[in-house]
C-alpha positions in Angstrom: 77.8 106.8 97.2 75.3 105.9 94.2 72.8 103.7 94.3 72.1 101.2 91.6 68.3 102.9 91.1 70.1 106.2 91.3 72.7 105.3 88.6 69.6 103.4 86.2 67.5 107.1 86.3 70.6 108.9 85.2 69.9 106.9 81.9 67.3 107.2 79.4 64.7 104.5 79.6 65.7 103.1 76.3 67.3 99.5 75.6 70.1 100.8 73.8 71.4 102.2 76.8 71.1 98.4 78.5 75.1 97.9 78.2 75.9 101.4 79.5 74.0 100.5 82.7 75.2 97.2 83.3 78.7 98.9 82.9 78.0 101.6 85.2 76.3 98.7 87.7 79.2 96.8 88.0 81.9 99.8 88.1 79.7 100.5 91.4 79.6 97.1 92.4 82.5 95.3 91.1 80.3 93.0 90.0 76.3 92.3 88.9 74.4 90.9 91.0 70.7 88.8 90.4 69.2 91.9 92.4 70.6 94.1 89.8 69.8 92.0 87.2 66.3 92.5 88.3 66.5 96.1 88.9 67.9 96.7 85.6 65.0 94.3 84.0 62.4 96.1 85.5 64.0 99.8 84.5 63.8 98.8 80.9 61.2 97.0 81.0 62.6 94.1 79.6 62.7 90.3 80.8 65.9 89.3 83.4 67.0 86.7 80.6 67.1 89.4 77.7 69.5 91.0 80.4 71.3 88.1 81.2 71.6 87.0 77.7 73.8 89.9 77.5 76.0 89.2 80.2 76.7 86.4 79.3 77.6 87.4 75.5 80.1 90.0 77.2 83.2 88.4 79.0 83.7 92.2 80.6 80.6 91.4 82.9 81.2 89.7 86.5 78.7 88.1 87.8 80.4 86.9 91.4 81.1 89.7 93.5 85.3 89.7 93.1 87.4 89.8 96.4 88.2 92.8 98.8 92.1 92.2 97.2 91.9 91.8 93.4 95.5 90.1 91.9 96.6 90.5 88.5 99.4 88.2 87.4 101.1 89.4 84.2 101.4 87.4 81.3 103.0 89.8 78.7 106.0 88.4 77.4 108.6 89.4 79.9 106.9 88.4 82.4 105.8 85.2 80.5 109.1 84.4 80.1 110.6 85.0 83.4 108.2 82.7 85.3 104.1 84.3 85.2 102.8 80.8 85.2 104.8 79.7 88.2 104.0 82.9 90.0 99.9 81.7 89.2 101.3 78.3 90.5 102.7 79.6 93.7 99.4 81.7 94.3 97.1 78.9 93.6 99.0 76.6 95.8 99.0 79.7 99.0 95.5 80.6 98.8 93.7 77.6 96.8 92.0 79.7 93.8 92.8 79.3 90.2 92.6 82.4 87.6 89.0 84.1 87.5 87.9 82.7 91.2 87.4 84.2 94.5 88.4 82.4 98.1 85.8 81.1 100.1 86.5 84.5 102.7 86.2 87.0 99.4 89.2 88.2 100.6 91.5 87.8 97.1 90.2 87.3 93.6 92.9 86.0 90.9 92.9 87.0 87.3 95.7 86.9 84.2 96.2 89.8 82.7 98.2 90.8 79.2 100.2 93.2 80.3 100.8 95.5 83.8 103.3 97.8 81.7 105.9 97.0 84.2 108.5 94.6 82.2 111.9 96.1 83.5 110.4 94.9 86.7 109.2 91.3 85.9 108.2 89.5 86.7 104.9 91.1 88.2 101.5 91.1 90.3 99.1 94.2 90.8 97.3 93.8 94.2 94.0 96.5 93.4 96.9 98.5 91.3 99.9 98.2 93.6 102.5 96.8 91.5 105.1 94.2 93.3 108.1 93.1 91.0 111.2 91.2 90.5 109.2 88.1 92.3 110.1 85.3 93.3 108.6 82.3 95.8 109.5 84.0 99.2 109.0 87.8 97.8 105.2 86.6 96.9 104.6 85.0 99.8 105.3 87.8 101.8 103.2 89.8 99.8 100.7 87.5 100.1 101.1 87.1 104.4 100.9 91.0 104.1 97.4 91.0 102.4 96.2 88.0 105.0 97.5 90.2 107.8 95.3 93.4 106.7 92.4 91.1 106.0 
């Protein structure tokens, strides 16, 4: 697997190319960390806050390293509308993390999302892609037990 060094020298030492790397960073990483940060400072030669400025501009960058189990609760309009914020509710209440936080293990990572593509089905979570639908309290909590279980 890449390397973050390996990953900067595929790109041309140039600042226009900063976003490209941080993009490429955090598909590698899942996230960017202060190291990288550094890393990527001293590739371009340009200070860490010019880099973090930009991070900070972009809401796609992550700079806490997300979860081993990554769930996405829909909020498109079906799913909106047959209980999303209740299945957030029931999630936040099992594992104690609100949208855009990771658990103290790093085990799960919440986030909303606009749409899954998965209406006929709502409503709906993706756990790293796996779609689980029709939910309701007990369905999601055995979901969730399953997830615990695998660690």
């Amino acid at each position: 697997m890449p390397d973050v060094n390996t990953t900067l020298r595929e790109l041309e030492k140039d600042r226009s190319n900063l976003i490209k790397a941080l993009q490429q960073v955090q598909e590698l990483e899942g996230y960017i960390s202060d190291t990288d940060i550094s890393e990527i400072s001293d590739y371009f030669s340009i200070p860490p806050v010019e880099v973090e400025g930009v991070l900070s501009f972009y809401a796609q960058f992550k700079r806490e390293k997300p979860g081993k189990y990554i769930i996405s609760v829909c909020d498109g309009t079906a799913c909106h509308i047959k209980g999303a914020s209740l299945i957030a509710n029931w999630i936040t209440d099992d594992l104690g993390i609100k949208d855009g936080e990771t658990d103290e293990e790093g085990l799960f990572s919440l986030v909303t999302v606009a749409c899954l593509g998965c209406c006929s089905l709502a409503p709906v979570i993706g756990i790293n892609g796996k779609i689980f639908g029709n939910l309701d309290r007990k369905k999601l909590l055995k979901v969730l037990k399953q997830y615990k279980q695998m660690g």
